[in-house]
Every structure is written in structure tokens, then in C-alpha cells.
N, C-alpha and C positions, 0 to 999 in steps of 0.2 A: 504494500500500500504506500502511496505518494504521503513523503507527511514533511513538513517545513520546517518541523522542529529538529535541532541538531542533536542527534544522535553519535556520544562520542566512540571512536572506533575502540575495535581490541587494543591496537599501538598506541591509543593515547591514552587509556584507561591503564596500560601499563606501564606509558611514562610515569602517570600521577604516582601509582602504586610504588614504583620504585625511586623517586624521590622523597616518597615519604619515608623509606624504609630506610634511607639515609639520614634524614628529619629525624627517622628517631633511633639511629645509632650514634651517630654524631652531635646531634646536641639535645637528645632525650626528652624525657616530659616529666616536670615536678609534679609531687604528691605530698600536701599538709598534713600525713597520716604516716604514722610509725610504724601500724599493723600493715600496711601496705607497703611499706619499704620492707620490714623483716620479708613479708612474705616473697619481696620478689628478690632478695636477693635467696632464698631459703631455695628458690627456684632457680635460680644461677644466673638469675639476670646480674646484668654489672650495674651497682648504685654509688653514685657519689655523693655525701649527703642526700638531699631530700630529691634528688636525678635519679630517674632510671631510663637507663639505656636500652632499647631494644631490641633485638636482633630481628633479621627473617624467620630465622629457625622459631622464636618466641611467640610472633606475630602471625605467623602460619597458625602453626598449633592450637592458639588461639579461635583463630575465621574457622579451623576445621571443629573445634570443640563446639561451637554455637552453634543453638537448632537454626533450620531453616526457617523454620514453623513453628507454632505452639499455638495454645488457646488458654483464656484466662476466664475463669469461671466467676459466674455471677452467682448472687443469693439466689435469686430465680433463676435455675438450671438451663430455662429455655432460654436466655438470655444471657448465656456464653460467648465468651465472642474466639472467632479464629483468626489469629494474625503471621501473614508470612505468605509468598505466592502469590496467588491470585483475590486473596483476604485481605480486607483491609477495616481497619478501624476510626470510627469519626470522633472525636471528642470537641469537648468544648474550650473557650479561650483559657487565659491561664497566666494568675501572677499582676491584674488590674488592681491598682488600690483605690481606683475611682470607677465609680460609676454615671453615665452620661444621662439625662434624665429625656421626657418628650420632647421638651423645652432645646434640647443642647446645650443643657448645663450641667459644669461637671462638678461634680459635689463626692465628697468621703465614701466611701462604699460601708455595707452595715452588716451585719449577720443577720437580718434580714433578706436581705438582696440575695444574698448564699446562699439561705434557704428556698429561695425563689427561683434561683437556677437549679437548683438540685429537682426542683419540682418541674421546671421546664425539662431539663432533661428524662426524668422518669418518663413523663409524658409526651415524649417527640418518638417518632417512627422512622427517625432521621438516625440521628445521634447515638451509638450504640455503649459508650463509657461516660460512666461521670467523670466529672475532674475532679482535681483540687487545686483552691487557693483559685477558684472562677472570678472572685475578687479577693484583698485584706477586707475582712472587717476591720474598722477602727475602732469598733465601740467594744471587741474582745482586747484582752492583754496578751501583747504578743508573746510571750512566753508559755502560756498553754492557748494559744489559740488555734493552733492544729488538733488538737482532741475535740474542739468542737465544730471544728471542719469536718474530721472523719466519721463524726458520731453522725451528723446531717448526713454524710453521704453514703451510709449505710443505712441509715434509717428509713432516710427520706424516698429512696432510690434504690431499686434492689438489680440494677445492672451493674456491671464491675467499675471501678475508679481506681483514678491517680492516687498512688500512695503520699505520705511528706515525708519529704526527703531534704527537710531541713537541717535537720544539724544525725548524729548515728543515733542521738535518744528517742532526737521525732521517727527515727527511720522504727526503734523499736516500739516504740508507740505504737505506730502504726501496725506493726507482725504482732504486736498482742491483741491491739483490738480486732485484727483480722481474725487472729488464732481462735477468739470467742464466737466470730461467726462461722468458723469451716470446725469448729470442734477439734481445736487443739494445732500448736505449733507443728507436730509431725505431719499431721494431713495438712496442713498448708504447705507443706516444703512439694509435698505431691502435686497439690493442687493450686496454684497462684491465683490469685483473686486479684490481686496490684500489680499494676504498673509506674513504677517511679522516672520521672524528667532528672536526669543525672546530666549536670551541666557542667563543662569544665571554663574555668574560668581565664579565658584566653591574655595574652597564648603561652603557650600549653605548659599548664598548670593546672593541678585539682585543687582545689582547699581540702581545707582539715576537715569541713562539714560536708561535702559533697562524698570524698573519699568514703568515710565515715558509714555515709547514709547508702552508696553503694555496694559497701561490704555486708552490710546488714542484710540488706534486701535482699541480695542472691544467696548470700548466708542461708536464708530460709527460705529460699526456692522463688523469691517475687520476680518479676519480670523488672527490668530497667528501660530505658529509653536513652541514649547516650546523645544528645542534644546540642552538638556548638553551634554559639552563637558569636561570630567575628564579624567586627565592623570592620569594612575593607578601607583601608588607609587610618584606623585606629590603634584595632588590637591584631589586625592582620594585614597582608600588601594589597595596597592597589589590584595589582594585574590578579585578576579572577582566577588566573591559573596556581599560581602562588597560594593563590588564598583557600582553594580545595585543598592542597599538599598540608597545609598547616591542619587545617581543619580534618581533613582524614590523618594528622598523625595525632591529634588530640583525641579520635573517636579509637580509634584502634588501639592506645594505648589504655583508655577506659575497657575497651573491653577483654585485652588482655588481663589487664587483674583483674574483673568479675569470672574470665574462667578461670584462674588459678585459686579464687577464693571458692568455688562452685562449678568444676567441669562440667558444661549444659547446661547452663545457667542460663533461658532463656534472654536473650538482647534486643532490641531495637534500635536501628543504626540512623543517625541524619542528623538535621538541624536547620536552622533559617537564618542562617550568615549571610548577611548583605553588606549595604555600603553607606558609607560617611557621607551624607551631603557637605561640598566643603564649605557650601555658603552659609549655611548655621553649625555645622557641627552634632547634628541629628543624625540616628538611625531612623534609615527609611528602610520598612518594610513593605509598601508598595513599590517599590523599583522594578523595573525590567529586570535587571542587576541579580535581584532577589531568586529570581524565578530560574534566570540560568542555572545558578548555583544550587537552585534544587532537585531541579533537573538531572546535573551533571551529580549530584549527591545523591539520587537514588541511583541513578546509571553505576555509581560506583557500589554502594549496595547489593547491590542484582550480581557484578561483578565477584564478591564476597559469596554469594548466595547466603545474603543474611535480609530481614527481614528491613524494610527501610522508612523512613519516617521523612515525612515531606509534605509543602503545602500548607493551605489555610485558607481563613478569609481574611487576609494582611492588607493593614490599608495605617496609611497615615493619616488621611482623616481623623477631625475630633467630634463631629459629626457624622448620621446617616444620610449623608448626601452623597450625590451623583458619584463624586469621588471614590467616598467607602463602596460606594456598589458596583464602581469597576474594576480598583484593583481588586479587591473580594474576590468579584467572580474569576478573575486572573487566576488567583492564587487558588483556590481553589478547585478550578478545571483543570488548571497544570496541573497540580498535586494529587490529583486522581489519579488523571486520565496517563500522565507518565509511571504510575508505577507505583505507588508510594501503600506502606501495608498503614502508615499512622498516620492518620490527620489530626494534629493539635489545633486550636486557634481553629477549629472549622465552622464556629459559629458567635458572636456578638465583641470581638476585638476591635478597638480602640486606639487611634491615637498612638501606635506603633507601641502595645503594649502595654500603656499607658491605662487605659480606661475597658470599663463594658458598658453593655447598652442589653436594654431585654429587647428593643425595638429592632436593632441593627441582630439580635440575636434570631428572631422571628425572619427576618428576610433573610439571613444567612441560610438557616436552615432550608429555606425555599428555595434559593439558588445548589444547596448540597443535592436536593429532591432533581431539581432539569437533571444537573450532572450524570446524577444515578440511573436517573431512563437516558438519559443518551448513551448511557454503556450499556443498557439491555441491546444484546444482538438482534438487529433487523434479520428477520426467517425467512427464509425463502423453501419456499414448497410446494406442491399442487396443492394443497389445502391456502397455504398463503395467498399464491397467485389468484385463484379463481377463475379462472378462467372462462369459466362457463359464467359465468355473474356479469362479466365484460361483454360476453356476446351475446350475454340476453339484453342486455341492455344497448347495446349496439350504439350506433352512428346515432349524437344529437340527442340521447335520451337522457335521464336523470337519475341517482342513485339516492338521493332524499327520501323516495319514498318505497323504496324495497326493498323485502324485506331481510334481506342479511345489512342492512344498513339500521333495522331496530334489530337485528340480534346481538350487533356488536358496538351499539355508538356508546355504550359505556362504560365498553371495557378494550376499545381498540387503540385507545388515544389515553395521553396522560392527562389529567387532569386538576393544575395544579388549582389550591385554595386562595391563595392572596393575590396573584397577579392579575390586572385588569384583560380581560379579551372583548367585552361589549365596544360596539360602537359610541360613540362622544356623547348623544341622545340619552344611549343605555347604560355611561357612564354616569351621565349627571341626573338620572333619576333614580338611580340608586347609595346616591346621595353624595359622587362624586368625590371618594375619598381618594387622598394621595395614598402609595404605599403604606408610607410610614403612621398615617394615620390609621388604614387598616394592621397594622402590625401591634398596635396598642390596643385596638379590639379585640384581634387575635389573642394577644397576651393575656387580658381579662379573662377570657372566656376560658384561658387554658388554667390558669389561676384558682380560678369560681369552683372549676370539673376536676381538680386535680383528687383522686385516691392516694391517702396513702397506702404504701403496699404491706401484703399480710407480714408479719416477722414474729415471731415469738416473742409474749412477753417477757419471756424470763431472760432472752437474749438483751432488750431493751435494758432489761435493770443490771442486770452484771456488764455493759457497757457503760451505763450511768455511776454505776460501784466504782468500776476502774478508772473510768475519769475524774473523779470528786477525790480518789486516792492520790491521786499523781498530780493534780491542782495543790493538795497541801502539802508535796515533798519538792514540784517546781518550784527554784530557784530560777533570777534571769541567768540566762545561758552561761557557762563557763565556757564554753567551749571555742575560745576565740582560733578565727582566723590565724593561720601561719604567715597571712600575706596583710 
């Protein structure tokens, strides 16, 4: 098939490969974590202080250890999801401490609003994980303010979510309040229910807290997600080719110690590295820029045969305007349609990061919906064709009123709910909303209908036990930064 998008060949996908593999023999990649240095020199990698150097031999080892595939189990069974292949996963944005209001105002985000994407999510037919950290609440103390993220997104939402992977306690946090829903730590090492955003903090460097919360998680079977994000002419080069090489030696060395901590330790490989505007000095995540790079990050992925994480609804926009609904769809069609097994950020991101919106999160979601029927394969058959339907109807005739035209005018065509199709007449008497005004209805009514899902009582209180315990033994964080 003719397709315009650039497609990097075998030779250049093993240039990048082997640049990197020099990248990180030669000037390696730091780790803020002791357990991680022991373990890799314990493995014979070579460390120099808080440096470890990697070889081929290490880096091989590793891409062969990691599944291709896996699946991460939900509280509702039927709402498993499978990631890897032809699988892919939708989640929500991730990491907003503001939230944008109808108005396009942006104001503090609340544990409210948390609990209100958790509920958006349960309830979308889009979206198949929850997140975490959809927004900060500000009105929790950030010190345990992750226990009642996770308690929302277990409760609230019985499809699988983002573990926190904030610091290695939040990481245990989170594998205990897990272990209370899968029935104990052992059957979660089996069975992963989380997936944690393991970010390295460029370039190539881990912290103490990310290391930390990565050793845990695969420690006990969780799934990761190895996530760089480089600003090109920041924290990485200019030339986009450079800036893959950095960035896949920073993902590769993340997941060389998740297998040495856990051989098959489920991974998810990618990230959303773009570039520096230089006239303000912003990350733009709507860039063309953007999209190459993610592109060429899952191409390198595939390459690995590892599972790849790509895409979104990216948009600099601080508003749902025209703007947020272009790059959005941008980001989002590519990130599909190239390959990608994780969609982070696929539905109400802000302001490059920055903010959410429940408005901008309703039409997200409608643009995720085209997507997915445009990847339903057009069938071609005698039954498709019809043939005989064409020749009854013949030269000049009409198919409105025949009748394989009522067998299937409601199930032959997609149908989406929020987008206008009525002529201008039939728009303004039906009360002539803009999108985004219908997107605020939409939101009420999903709000209004929302169930919570069945969950055992006794599960609800030995989560409420465990949190109210770890509230009176949090202190604020000791666990400072190495950088």
C-alpha cells in the first residue's frame, strides 16, 4: 500500500541501534539508586559510581528477556486488556495540576475532578485503562495523596490503571493496595493489574525515585511503561536523529534493569520527546516534530519486538479550540494508526501537559471513536459486494427505499454521538450547539448515569484500613532526589 509516511528502513533503524549501543558503552546512563547499581554490577555490568555502562551483550539479553505481549487484568475480568502486537491500549491524560473549566479558565485541579475522570472513564467505551495523577488534586496533601488516587481508581472504576510511581514507597503502596484486590502479593506477581509511567529524567539519568518505583513494580510482577521525554535543543540535540539515539539509550537502559530485577518483566517501550520552541523556550507537544519522533519510536519498538507506546491527543493549546482539535487529532491518528500498543494522553490534555478539561476530554474521546472505525477493515465479498442489489436497482434508480437499505442503515455506517451531520436548518433547530457546548451536555449526562461498579464490601474497608494506617506513619518524603 502507497502510504507518505516515512517508514525508517532496516539500515537506518540499525544505524540508530548501534549508536546507541555506543551511547551507552561509552558514556553510560546514571541511576539515583544503590539497589540498582549493586544489582548491575552483581551482573557484571561495569559501574563507575552512580554510571553504568552497557554493553550489547547486556542490552541484547535484555530486548530478548521482555515479552512481546502481555495482558493486564482488571477487577472486572471482562475488562482485561491485551497489550503488544496488534493490541493496543487507550488511557487517559496524565500529570495536569490544572484543570480548564467551560469558560477557558484555568483554575487548581481538586479530588473532585479525579473522581470525575475516574467516573468518565469507567463509563467510556473508548478508553480501556484508568490513569493516575488525571490531575494533582490540590486540596489533598501531597504526601499521601497517591492512596487516594488509587483508592478512587479502584473503586471508582473496575478497569485496570496507572500504578504511582512516585517515589519506591508510593510504588509499594500501590502493590499493597493492589495485592488487597487480586488476593495477595503472590497472585499479583502472576497476575499484573498496573501499569506504571517510569520516566527517566533526561538525559540519561534515572532518579532515586523513579529507579526506586521501577524496581518495585516489576519486583512484583507490574507492568512499566519506560516513557522519555527530551526537549530537542534542551535536554537533548537539535537534529531529531540524535535525539532518538539519546532517547532509545535512556529507554533501553531502563529496561535492562527491570529484566535483571525480574527476567519477563512485562515493558512498554516509547515516549513523547519533542522540541524547544526557541522563541519562548516551551515544550511543544503539538509539533510536526512531535509526531516524527513517535513515529520513528515505535518503528524502533517493532524493531525490538517489544511492545511500544506512542501518541495522544497533544496539543499546546490552553483551550478547546480549533487548535487543541487539530493537533489532537494529529496525534492521535498517528499514534494509532503507526503502531503504537499505549496511548497515554488519549483523551482531555492541556496546554502541553499542563492542564485537563472534561470538555476537551469528551471530544477526545470522539475523535479516538473515527480512528477506531477507520481501522475496522473494509470487507470485500459476495455478500459485501451485492451484487445483485446493484442490478436490481439498475440505471437511475434509488436505494433509499429498498429494502436491504432498512436492513442495514443502522448498522452499516458508524454513527458517531457528538459530531454535527444535519444540514444548517437542522442544525439551528436543534438548538445549534457548538461542539464544545455539546460536550458539557454530554458530560452531565454521563455524570447524572454514572454506576458505581459492584466491588466487595469488605474489599472497600480493608482499603480504607490501609490507607488511614499509612496517613499516620507518612512523613513528607525523605527520599530526596540524587540530582
Amino acid at each position: 500500500m502507497y502510504d507518505r509516511i516515512q517508514a525508517l528502513t532496516t539500515e537506518e533503524l540499525t544505524k540508530i541501534h548501534d549508536a546507541t549501543i555506543d551511547l551507552l558503552k561509552n558514556t553510560g546512563v546514571a541511576f539515583g539508586d544503590l539497589e540498582a547499581l549493586t544489582l548491575f554490577k552483581k551482573n557484571g555490568v561495569r559501574v563507575d559510581e552512580k554510571t553504568a555502562f552497557l554493553s550489547e551483550k547486556d542490552v541484547r539479553k535484555a530486548i530478548e528477556s521482555a515479552p512481546s505481549h502481555f495482558s493486564v487484568y482488571a477487577r472486572n475480568p471482562e475488562k482485561t486488556v491485551s497489550i503488544g502486537g496488534e493490541n493496543f491500549a487507550l488511557a487517559p491524560g496524565y500529570g495536569a495540576p490544572f484543570l480548564v473549566t467551560p469558560e477557558g479558565i484555568q483554575r487548581e485541579a481538586t479530588k473532585a475532578d479525579y473522581d470525575n475522570f475516574c467516573k468518565l472513564i469507567q463509563t467510556s467505551t473508548i478508553l480501556n485503562v484508568n490513569g493516575f495523577m488525571m490531575v494533582e488534586p490540590s486540596d489533598l496533601a501531597v504526601e499521601t495523596a497517591h492512596l487516594d488516587m488509587l483508592y478512587s481508581n479502584i473503586v471508582l472504576c473496575d478497569k485496570p490503571f496507572l500504578g504511582s510511581p512516585i517515589s519506591r514507597t508510593g510504588a509499594q503502596d500501590c502493590i499493597n493496595m493492589a495485592g488487597l484486590v487480586c488476593g495477595g502479593k503472590q497472585k499479583l506477581r502472576e497476575t499484573p493489574v498496573t501499569l506504571s509511567l517510569i520516566t527517566p529524567h533526561s538525559p540519561l539519568r534515572y532518579t532515586q525515585e523513579m529507579t526506586g518505583a521501577l524496581i518495585e513494580m516489576v519486583r512484583h510482577g507490574q507492568a512499566i511503561i519506560i516513557g522519555a521525554l527530551l526537549m530537542s535543543g534542551f535536554s537533548g540535540p537539535v537534529s531529531l536523529a540524535g535525539l532518538l539515539v539519546q532517547q532509545n539509550a535512556e529507554i533501553l537502559a531502563g529496561l535492562t534493569l527491570a529484566q535483571l530485577v525480574c527476567p519477563g518483566a512485562p515493558v512498554v517501550v516509547g515516549g513523547t520527546s519533542s522540541v524547544m520552541d526557541m522563541r519562548t523556550g516551551s515544550l511543544s507537544i503539538g509539533a510536526p516534530e512531535l509526531t516524527k519522533i513517535t513515529l520513528a519510536t515505535i518503528q524502533m519498538a517493532k524493531f525490538y519486538n517489544l511492545p511500544a507506546r506512542g501518541g495522544g491527543a497533544l496539543t499546546d493549546a490552553h483551550v478547546h479550540d480549533a487548535q487543541a482539535g487539530f493537533e489532537s487529532a494529529m496525534g492521535i491518528y498517528s499514534g494509532i494508526c503507526s503502531g503504537s500498543n499505549f496511548v497515554l494522553h488519549a483523551a482531555g490534555i492541556l496546554g502541553a501537559y499542563i492542564a485537563m478539561s472534561f470538555e476537551k476530554f469528551i471530544i477526545d474521546e470522539a475523535v479516538c471513536g473515527l480512528v477506531l472505525e477507520f481501522l475496522n477493515p473494509l470487507k470485500v465479498s459476495d455478500d459485501t459486494i451485492d451484487l445483485d442489489t446493484i442490478k436490481a436497482v439498475g440505471i437511475g434508480g434509488e436505494y433509499l427505499t429498498h429494502s436491504k437499505t432498512f436492513e442495514q442503515c443502522k448498522t452499516g455506517f458508524y454513527l458517531p454521538k457528538l459530531v454535527n451531520r444535519r444540514d444548517y436548518a437542522g442544525w439551528q433547530e436543534t438548538g445549534g450547539k457548538r461542539i464544545d457546548e455539546k460536550a458539557t451536555m454530554a458530560l452531565k449526562n454521563r455524570l447524572s448515569s454514572y454506576v458505581k461498579p459492584d466491588i466487595d464490601p469488605q474489599l472497600e474497608k480493608d482499603l480504607s484500613s490501609y490507607i488511614d494506617k499509612r496517613k499516620k506513619k507518612i512523613i513528607p518524603d525523605s527520599e530526596l532526589s540524587a540530582w
